[in-house]
Each structure stands twice: as C-alpha cells, then as structure tokens.
C-alpha positions as CSV (number, residue, x, y, z in Angstrom):
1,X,-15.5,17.3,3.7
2,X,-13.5,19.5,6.0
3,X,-13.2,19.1,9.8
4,X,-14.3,22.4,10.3
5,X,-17.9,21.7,8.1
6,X,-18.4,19.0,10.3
7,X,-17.9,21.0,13.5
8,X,-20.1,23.7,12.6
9,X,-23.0,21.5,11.6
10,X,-25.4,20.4,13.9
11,X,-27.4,17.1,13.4
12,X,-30.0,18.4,11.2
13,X,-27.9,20.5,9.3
14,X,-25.0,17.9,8.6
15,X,-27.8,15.0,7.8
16,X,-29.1,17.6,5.1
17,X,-25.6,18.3,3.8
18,X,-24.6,14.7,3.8
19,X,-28.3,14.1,1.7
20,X,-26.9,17.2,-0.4
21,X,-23.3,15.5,-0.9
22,X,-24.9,11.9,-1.8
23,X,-27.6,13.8,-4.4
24,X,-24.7,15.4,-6.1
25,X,-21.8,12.1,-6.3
26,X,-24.8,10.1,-7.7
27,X,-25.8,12.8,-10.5
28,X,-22.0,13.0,-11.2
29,X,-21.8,9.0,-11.5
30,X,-24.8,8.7,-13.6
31,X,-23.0,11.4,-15.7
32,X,-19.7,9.7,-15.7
33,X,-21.9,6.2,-17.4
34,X,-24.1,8.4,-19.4
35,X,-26.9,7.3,-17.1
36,X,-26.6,3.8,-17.3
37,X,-25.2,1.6,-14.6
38,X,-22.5,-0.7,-16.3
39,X,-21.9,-2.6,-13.2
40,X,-25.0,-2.5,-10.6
41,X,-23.0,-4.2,-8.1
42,X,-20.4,-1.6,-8.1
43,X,-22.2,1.0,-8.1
44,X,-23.5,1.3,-4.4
C-alpha cells in the first residue's frame, strides 16, 4: 500500500481498508486453489 494511503487514513478509515485489503487477498487465494486449502498451515 503506498505511504501516502497510509497518511491520509485515519484510524477508522485505514482499519476498514486493511479489512478491505485482507477480504480481497483471501478471495484471490481461494481462487488461486480453486477454493480448497491444499496446505491449512500455510495458508494463514
């Protein structure tokens, strides 16, 4: 994430973006495995 994202989020906003972020890399991971975790202890 840039610097400048960072900066111009308060605490609310940035703990919604960083919710936001982690929502999105999960549905791309689950993508990645076709849904299914290969390696549970991997994937956290």
């Amino acid at each position: 994430m840039p610097s400048w994202m960072i900066r111009a989020a308060p605490g609310p906003a940035l703990s919604w973006a960083l919710q936001v972020l982690t929502g999105i890399m999960q549905a791309l991971r689950q993508k990645e495995t076709g849904g299914i975790h290969k390696d549970p202890a991997r994937s956290h």
